[in-house]
DSSP file (Angstrom, degrees, kcal/mol; ACC not computed):
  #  RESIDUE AA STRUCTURE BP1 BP2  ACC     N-H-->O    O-->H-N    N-H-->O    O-->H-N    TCO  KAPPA ALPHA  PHI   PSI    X-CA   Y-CA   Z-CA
    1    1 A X              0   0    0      0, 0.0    49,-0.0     0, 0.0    50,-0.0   0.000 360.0 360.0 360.0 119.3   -8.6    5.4   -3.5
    2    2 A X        -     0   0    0      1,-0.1     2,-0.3    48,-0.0    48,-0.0   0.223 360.0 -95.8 -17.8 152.9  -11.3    6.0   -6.3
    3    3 A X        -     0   0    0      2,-0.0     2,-0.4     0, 0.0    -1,-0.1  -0.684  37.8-153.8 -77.5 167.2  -13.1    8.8   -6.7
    4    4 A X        -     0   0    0     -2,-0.3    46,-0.0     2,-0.2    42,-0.0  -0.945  14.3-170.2-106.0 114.2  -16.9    8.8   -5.0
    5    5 A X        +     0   0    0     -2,-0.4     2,-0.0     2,-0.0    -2,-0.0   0.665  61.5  97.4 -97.4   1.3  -19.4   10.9   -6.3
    6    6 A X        -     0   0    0     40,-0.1     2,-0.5     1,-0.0    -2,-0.2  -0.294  68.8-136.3 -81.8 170.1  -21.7   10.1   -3.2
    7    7 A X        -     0   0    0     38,-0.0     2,-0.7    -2,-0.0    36,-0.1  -0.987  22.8-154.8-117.2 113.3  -21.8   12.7   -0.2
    8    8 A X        -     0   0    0     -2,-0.5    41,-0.1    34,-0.3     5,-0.0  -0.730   7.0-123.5-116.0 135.0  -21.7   11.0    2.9
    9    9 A X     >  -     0   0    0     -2,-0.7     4,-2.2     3,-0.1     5,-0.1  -0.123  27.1-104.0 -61.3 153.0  -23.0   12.2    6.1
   10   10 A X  H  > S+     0   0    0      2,-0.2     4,-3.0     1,-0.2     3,-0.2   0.844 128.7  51.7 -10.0 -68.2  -21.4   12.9    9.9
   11   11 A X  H  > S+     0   0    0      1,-0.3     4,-1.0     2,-0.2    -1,-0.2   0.956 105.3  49.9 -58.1 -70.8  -23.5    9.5   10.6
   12   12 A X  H  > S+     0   0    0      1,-0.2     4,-0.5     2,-0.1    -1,-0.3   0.862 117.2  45.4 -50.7 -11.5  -21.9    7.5    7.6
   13   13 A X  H  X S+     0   0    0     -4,-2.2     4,-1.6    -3,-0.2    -2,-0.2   0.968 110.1  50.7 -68.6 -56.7  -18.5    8.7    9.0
   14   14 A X  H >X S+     0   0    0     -4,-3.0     3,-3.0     2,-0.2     4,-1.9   0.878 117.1  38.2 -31.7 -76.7  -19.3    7.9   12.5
   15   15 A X  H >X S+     0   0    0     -4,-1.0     3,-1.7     1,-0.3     4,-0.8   0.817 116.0  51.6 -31.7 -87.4  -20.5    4.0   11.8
   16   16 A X  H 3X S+     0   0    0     -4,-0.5     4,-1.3     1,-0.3    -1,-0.3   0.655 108.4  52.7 -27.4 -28.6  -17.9    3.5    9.2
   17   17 A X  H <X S+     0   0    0     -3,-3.0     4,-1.7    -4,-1.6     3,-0.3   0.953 111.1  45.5 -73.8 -54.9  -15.4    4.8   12.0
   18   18 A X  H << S+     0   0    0     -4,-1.9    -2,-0.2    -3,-1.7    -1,-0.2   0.576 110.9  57.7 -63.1 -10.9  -16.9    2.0   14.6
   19   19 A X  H  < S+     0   0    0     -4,-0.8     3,-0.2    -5,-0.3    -1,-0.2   0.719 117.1  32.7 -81.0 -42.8  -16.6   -0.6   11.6
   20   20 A X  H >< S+     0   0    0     -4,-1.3     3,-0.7    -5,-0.5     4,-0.4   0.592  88.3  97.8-104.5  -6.2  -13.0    0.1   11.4
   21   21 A X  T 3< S+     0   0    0     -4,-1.7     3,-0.3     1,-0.3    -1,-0.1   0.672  77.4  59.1 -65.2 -25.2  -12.0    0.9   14.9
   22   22 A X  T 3  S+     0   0    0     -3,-0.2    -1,-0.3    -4,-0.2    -2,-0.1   0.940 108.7  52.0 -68.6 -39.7  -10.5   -2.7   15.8
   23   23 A X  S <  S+     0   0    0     -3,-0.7     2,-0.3    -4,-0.2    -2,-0.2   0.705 105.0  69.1 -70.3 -20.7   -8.1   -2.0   12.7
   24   24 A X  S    S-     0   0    0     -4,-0.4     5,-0.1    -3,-0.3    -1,-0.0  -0.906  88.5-113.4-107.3 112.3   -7.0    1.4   14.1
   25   25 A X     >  -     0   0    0     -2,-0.3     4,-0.7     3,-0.1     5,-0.1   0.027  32.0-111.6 -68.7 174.2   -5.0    2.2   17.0
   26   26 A X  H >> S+     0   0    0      2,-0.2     3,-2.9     1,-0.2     4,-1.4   0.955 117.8  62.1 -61.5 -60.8   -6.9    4.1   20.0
   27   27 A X  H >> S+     0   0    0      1,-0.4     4,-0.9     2,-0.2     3,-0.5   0.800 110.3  39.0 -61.5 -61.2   -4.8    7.2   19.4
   28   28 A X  H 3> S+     0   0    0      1,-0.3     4,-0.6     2,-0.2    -1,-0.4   0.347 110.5  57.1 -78.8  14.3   -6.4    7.6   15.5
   29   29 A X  H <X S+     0   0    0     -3,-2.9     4,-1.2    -4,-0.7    -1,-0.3   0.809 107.9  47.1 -77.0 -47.1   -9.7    6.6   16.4
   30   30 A X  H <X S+     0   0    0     -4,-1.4     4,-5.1    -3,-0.5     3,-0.3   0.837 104.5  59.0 -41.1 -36.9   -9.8    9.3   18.8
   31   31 A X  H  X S+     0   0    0     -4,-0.9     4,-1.5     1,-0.3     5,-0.3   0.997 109.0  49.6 -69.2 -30.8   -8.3   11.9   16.2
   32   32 A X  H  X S+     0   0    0     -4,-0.6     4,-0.6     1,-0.2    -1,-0.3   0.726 111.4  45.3 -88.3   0.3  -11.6   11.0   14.1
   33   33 A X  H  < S+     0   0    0     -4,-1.2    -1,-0.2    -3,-0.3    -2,-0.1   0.782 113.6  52.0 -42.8 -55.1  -13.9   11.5   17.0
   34   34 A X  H  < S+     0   0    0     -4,-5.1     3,-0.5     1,-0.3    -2,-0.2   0.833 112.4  43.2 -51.9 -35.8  -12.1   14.6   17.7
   35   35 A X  H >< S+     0   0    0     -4,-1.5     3,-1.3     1,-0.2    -1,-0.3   0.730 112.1  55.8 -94.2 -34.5  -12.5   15.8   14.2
   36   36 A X  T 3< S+     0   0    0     -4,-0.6    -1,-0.2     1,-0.3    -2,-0.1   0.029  91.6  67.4-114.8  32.2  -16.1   14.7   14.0
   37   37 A X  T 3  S+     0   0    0     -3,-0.5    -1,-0.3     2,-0.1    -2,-0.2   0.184 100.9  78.9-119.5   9.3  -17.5   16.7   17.1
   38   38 A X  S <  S-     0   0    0     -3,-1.3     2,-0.4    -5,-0.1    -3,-0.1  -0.080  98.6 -83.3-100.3-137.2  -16.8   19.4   15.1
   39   39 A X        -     0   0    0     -2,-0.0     2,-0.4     0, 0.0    -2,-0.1  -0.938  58.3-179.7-110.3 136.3  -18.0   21.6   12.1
   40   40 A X        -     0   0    0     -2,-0.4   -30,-0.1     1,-0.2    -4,-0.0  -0.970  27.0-112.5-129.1-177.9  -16.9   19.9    8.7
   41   41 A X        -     0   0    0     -2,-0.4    -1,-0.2     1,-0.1     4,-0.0   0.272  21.9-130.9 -40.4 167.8  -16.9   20.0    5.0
   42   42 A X  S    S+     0   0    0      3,-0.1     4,-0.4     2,-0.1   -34,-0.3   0.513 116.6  54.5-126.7  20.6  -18.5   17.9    3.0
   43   43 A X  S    S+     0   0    0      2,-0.1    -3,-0.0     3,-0.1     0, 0.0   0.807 105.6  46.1 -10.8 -79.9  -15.7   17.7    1.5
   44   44 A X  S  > S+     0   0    0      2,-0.2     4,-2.4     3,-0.2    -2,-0.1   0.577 113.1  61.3 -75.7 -22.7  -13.7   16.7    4.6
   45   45 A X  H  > S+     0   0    0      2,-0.2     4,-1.3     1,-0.2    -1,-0.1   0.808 106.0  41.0 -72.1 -36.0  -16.8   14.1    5.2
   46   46 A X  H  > S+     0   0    0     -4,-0.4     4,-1.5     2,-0.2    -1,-0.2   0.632 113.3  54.5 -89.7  -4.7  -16.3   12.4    2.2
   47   47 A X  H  4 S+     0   0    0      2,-0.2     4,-0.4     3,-0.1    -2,-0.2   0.893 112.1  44.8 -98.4 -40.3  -12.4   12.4    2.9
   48   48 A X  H >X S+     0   0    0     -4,-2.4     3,-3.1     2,-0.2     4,-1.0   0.906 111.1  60.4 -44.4-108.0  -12.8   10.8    6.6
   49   49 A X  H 3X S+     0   0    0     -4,-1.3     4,-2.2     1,-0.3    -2,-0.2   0.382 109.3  34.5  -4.0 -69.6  -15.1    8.6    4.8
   50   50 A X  H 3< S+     0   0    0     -4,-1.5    -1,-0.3     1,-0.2    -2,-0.2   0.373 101.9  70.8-103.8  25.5  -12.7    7.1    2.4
   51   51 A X  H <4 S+     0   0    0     -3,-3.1    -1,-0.2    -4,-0.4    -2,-0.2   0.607 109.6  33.6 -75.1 -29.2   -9.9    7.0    4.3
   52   52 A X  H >< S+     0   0    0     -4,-1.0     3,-1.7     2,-0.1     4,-0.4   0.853  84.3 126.4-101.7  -7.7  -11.5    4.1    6.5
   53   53 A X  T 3< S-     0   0    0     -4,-2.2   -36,-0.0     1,-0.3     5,-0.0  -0.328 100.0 -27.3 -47.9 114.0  -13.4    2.4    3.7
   54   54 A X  T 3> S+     0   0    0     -2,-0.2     4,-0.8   -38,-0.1     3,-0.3   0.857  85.0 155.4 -16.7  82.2  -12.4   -0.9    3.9
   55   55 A X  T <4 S+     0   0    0     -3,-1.7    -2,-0.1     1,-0.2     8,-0.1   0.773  71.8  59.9 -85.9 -20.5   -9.2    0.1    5.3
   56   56 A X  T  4 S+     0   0    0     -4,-0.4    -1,-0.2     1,-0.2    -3,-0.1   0.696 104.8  51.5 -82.9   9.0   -9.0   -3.6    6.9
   57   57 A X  T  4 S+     0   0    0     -3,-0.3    -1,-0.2     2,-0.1    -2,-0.2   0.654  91.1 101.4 -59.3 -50.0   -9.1   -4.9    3.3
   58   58 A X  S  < S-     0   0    0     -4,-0.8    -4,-0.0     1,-0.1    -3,-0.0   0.101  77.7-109.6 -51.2 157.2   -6.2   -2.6    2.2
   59   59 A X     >  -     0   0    0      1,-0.1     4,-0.7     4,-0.0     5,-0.1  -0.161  36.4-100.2 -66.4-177.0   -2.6   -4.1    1.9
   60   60 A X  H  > S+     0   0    0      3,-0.1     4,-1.9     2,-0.1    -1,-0.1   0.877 126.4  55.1 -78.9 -25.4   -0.2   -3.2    4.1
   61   61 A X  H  > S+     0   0    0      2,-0.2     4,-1.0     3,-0.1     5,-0.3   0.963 109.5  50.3 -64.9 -69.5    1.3   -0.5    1.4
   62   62 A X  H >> S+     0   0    0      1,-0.2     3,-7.9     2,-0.2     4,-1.1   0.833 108.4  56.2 -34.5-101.8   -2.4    1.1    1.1
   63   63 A X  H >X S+     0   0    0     -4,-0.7     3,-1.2     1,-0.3     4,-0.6   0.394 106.1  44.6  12.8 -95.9   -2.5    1.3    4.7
   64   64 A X  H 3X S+     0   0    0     -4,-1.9     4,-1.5     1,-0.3    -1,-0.3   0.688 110.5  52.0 -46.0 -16.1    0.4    3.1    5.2
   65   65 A X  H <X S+     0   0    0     -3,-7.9     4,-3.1    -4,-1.0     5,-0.4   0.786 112.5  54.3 -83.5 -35.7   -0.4    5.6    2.4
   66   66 A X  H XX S+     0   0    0     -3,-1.2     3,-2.9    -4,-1.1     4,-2.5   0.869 107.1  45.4 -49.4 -93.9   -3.6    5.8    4.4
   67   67 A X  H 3X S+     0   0    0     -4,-0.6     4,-3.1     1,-0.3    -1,-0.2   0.614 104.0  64.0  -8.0 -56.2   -1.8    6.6    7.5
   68   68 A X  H 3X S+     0   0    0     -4,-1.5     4,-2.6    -5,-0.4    -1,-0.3   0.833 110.2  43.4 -45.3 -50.9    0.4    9.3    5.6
   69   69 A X  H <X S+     0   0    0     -4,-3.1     4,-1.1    -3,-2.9    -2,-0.2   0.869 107.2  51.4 -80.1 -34.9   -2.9   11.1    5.0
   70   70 A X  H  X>S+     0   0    0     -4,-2.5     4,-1.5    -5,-0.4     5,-0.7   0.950 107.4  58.6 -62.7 -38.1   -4.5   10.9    8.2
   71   71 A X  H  X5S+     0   0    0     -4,-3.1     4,-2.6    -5,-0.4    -2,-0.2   0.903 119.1  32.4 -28.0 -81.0   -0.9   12.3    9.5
   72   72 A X  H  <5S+     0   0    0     -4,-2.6    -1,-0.3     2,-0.2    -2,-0.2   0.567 114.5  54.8 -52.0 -28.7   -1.7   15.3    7.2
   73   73 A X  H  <5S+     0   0    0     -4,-1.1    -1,-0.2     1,-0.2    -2,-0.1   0.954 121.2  36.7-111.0 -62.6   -5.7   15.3    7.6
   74   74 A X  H  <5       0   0    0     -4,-1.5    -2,-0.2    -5,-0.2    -1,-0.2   0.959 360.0 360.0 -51.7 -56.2   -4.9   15.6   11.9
   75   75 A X     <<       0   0    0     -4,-2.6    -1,-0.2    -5,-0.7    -3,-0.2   0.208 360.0 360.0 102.5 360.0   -1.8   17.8   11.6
């Protein structure tokens, strides 16, 4: 994933999260719900952000590196 120089808000997460949620199993759409009723970064905003950006585009190899990071992002 590219860098971004945009800052994207709670709201871009949210949408982008309902954009991607048929691609995602229930359990990780929940962690990013969980994680986005709280207080974050924007930082953390823009890292939620391009984790799902056109994650249903990605190969299956992105994906999984995706995955790797949400592991880490969720603990």
């Amino acid at each position: 994933m590219g860098e971004c120089k945009l800052d994207h808000s709670k709201e871009d997460v949210q949408k982008k999260l309902a954009e991607q949620a048929p691609f995602l199993s229930e359990e990780r759409v929940g962690q990013f719900q969980r994680m986005l009723e709280g207080e974050l970064s924007q930082e953390r905003l823009n890292e939620l952000f391009h984790l799902l950006k056109k994650y249903d585009l990605a190969s299956p190899e992105e994906r999984l590196v995706r995955e790797q990071q949400m592991d880490r992002l969720f603990g």
